[in-house]
LUMMARKE-877594 format. One line per 8 residues: for each residue x, y, z of N, C-alpha, C, O, CB. Coordinates in Angstrom, 2 decimals, padded with zeros to 5 digits, always signed. Atoms other than C-alpha are relative to their C-alpha. Glycine has a CB too. Layout:
BEGIN
X:Y:Z:X:Y:Z:X:Y:Z:X:Y:Z:X:Y:Z | ...
This chain:
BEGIN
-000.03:-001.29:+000.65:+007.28:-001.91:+012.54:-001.22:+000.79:+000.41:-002.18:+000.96:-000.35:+000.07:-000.16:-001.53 | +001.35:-000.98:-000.54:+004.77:+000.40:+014.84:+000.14:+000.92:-000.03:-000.71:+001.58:+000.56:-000.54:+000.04:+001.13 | -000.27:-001.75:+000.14:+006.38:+003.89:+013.96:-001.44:+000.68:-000.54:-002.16:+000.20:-001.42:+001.43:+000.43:-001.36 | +001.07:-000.79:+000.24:+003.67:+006.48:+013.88:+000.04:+000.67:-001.08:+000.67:+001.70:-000.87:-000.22:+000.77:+000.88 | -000.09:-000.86:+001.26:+003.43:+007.94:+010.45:-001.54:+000.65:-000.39:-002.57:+000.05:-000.09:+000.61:-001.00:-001.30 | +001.28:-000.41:+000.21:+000.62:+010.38:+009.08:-000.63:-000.85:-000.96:+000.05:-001.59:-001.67:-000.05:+001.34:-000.40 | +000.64:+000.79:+001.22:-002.16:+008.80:+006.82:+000.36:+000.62:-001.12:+000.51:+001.83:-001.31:-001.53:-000.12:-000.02 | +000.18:-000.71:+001.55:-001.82:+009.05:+003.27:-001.42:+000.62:-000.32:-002.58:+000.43:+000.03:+000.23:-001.17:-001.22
+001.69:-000.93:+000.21:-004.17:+011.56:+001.78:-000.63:-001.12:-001.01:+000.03:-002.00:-001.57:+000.05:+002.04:-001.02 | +000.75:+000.59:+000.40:-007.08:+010.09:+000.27:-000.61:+000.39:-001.69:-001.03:+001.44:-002.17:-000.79:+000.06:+001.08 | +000.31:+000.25:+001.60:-007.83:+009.13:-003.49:-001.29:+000.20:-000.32:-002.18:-000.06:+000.49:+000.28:-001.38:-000.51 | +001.66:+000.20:+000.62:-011.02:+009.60:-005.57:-000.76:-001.31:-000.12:-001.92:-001.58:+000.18:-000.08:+000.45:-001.47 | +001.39:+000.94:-000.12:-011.84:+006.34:-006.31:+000.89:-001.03:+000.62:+002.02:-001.45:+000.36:-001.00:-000.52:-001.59 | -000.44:+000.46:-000.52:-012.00:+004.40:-003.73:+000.14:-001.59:-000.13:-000.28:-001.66:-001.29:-000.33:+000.53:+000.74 | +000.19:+001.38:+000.39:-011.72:-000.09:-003.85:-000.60:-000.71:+000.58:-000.25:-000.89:+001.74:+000.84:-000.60:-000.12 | +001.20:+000.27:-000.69:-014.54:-001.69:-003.03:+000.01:-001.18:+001.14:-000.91:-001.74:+001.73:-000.98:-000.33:-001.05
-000.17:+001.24:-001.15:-012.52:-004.28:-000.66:+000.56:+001.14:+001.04:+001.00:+000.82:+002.14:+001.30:-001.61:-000.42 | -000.77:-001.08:-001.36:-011.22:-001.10:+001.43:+001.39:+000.60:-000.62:+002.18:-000.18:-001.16:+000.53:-001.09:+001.70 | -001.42:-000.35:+000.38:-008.15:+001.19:+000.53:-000.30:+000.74:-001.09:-001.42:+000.88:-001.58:+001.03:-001.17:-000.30 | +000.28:-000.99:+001.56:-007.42:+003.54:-002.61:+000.40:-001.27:-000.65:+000.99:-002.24:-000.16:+001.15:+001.73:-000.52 | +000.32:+001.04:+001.04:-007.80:+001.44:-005.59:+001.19:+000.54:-001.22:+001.56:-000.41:-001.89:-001.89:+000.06:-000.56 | -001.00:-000.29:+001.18:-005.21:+003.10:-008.24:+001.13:+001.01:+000.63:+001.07:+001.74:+001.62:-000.86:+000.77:-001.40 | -001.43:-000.63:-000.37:-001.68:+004.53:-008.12:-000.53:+001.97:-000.83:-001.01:+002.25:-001.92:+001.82:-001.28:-001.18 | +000.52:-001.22:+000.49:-002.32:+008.59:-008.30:+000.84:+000.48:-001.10:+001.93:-000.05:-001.35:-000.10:+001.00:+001.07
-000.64:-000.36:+001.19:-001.29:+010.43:-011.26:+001.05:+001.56:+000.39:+000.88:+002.26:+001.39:-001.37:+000.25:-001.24 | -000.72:-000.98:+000.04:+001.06:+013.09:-011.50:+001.27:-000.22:+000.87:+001.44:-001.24:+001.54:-000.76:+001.07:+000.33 | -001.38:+000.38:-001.01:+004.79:+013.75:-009.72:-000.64:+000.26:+001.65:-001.63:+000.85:+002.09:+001.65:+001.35:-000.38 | -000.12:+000.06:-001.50:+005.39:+013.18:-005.94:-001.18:-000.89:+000.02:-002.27:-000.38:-000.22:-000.07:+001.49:+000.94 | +001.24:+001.18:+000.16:+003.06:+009.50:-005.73:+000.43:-000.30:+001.70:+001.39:-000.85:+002.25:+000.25:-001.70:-001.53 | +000.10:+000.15:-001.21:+002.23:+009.69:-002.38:-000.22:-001.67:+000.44:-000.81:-002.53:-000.23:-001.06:+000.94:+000.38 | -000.30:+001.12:-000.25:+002.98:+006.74:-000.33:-001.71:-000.83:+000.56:-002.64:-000.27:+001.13:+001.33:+000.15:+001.09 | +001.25:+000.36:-000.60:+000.11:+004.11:+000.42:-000.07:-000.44:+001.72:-001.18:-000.79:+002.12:-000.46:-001.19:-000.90
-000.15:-000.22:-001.57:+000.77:+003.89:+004.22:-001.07:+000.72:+000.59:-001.29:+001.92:+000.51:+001.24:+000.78:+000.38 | +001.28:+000.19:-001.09:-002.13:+003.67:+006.41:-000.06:+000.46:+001.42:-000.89:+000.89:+002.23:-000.24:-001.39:+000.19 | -000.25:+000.20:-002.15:-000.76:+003.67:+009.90:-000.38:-000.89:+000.04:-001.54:-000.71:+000.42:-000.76:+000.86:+001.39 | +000.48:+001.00:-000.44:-001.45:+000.65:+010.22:+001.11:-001.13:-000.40:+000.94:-001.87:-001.36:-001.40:-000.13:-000.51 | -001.02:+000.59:+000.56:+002.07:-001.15:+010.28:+000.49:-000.89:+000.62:+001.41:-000.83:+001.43:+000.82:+000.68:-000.29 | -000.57:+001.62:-000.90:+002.28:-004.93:+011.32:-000.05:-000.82:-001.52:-001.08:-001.02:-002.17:-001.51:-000.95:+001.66 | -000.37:+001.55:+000.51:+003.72:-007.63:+008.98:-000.90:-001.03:+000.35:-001.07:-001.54:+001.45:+001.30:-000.52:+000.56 | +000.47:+001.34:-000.35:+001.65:-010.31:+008.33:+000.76:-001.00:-000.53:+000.77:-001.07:-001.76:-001.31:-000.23:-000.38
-000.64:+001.42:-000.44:+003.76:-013.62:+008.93:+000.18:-000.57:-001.45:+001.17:-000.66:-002.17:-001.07:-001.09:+001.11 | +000.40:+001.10:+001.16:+001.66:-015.80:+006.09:+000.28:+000.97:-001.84:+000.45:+000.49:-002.96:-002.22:-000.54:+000.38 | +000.18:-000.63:+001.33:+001.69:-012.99:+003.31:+001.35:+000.70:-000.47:+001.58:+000.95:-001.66:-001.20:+001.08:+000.07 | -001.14:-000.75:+000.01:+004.90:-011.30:+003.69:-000.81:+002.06:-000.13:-000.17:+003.10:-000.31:+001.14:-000.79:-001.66 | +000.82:-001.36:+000.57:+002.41:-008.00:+003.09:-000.52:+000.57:+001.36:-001.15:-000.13:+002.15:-001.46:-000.35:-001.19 | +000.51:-000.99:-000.85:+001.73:-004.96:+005.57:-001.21:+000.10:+000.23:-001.89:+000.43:-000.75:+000.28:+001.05:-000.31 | +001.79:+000.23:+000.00:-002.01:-005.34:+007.14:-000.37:+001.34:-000.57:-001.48:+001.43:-001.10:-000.90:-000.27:+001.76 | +000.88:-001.05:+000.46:-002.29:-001.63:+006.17:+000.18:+000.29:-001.49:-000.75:+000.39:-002.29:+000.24:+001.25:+000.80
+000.10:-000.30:+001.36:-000.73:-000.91:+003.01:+000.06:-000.91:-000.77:-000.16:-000.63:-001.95:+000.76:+000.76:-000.40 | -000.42:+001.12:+000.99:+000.06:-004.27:+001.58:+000.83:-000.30:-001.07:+000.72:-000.96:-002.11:-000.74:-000.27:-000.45 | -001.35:-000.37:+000.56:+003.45:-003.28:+000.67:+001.09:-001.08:+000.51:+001.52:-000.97:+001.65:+000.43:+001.54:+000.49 | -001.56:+000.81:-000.46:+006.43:-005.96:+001.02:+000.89:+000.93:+000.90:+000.90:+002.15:+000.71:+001.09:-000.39:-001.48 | -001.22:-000.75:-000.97:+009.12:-004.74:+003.65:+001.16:+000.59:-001.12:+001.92:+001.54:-000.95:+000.89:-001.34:+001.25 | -000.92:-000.52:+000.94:+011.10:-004.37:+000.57:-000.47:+001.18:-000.75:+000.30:+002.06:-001.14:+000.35:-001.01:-000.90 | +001.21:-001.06:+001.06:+008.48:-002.12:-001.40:+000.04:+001.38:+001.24:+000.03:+002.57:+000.96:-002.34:-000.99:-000.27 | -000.11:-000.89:-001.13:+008.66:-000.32:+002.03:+001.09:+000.98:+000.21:+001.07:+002.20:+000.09:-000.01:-000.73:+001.03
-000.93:-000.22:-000.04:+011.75:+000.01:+002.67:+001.07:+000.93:-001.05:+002.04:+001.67:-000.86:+000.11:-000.98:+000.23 | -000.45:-000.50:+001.77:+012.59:+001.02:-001.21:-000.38:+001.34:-000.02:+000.35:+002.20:-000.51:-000.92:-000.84:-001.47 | +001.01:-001.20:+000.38:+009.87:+003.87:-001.02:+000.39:+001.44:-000.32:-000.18:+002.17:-001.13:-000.87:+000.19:+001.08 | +000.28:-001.31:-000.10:+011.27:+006.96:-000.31:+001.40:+000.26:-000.68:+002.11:+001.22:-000.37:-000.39:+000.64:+001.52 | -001.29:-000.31:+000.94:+014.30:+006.48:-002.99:-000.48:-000.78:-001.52:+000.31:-000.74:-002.47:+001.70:-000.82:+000.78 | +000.96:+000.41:+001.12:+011.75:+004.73:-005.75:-000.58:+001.03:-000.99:-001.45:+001.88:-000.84:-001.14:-000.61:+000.62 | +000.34:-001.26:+001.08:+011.51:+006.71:-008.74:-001.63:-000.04:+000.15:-002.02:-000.98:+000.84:+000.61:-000.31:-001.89 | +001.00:-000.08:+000.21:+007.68:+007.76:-009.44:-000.80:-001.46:-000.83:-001.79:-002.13:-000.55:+000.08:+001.21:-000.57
+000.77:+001.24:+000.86:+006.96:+005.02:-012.05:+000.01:-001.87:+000.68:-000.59:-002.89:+000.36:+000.99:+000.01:-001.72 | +000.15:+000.96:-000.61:+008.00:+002.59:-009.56:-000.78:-000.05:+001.24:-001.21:-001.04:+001.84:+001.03:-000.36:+000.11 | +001.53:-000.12:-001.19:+005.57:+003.90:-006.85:-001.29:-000.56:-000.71:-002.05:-001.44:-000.31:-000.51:+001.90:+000.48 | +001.04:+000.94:+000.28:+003.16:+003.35:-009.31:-000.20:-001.29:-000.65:-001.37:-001.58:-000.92:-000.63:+000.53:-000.48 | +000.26:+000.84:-000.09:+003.60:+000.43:-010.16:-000.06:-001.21:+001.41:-000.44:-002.37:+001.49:+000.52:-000.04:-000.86 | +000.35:+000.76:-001.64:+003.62:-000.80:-006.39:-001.25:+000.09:+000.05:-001.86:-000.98:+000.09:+000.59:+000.70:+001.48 | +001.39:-000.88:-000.24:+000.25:+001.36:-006.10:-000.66:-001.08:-000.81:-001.73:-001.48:-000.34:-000.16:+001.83:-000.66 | +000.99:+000.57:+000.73:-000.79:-001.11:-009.26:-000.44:-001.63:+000.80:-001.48:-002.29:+000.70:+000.63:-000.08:-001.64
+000.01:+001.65:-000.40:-000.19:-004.61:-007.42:-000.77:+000.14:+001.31:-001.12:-000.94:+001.78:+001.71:-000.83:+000.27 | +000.83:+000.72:-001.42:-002.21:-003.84:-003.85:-001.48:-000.22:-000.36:-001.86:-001.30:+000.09:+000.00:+001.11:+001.51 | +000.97:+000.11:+000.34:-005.59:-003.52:-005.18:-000.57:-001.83:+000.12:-001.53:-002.24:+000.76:+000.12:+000.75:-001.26 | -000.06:+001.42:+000.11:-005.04:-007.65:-006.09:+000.86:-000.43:+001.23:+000.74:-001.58:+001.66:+000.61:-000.47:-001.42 | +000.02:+000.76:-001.86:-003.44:-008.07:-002.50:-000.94:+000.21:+000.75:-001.21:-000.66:+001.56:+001.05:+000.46:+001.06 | +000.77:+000.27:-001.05:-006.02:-006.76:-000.75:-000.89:-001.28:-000.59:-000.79:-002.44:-000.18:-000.82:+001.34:+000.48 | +001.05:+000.92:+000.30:-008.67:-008.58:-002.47:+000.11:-001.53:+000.10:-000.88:-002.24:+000.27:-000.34:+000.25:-001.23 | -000.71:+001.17:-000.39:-006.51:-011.79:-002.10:-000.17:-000.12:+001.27:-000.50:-001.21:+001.74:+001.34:-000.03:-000.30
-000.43:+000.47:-001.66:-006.10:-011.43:+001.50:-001.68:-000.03:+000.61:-002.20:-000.89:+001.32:+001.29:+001.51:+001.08 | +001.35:+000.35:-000.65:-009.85:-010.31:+002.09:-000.35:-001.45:-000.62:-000.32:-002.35:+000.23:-001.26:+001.21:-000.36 | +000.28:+001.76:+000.64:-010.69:-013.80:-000.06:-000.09:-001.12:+000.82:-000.97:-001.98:+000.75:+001.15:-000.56:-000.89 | -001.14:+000.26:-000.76:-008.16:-015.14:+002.74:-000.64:-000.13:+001.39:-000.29:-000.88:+002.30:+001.16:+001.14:-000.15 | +000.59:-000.84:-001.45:-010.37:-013.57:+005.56:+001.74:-000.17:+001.14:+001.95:-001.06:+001.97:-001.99:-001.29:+001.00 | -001.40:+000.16:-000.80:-006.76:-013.33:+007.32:+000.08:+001.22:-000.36:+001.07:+001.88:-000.04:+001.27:-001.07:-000.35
């Protein structure tokens, strides 16, 4: 999955392992997509956004409250995976 997509715009506060740290507030919850889109193998999770292929795939027909709750679960993937150093 190497399609070129723009970065997501950037959040206030940011997470101190890398990445926006909270799902934004208000309608239209912009997607967390990085550009940075390779599957990792061991995690099932996107090296950039750390979105499941399903969470991915779901995105752009995912009501708002289910963006953010995607937005709530990477914060604890990245920090897992940096942990991981993988």
């Amino acid at each position: 999955m190497n399609a070129e997509l723009p970065p997501a715009p950037p959040l206030a506060s940011p997470d101190p392992v890398g990445g926006p740290a909270a799902a934004p507030a208000g309608p239209g919850v912009p997607s967390p997509c990085t550009s940075v889109c390779r599957m990792n193998d061991r995690t099932g999770w996107c090296e950039g956004c750390y979105r499941t292929i399903d969470e991915i795939i779901a995105w752009s027909k995912m009501a708002d409250d289910g963006k953010r709750q995607v937005w709530r679960l990477l914060p604890a993937r990245r920090q897992a995976q940096a942990k991981k150093g993988a």
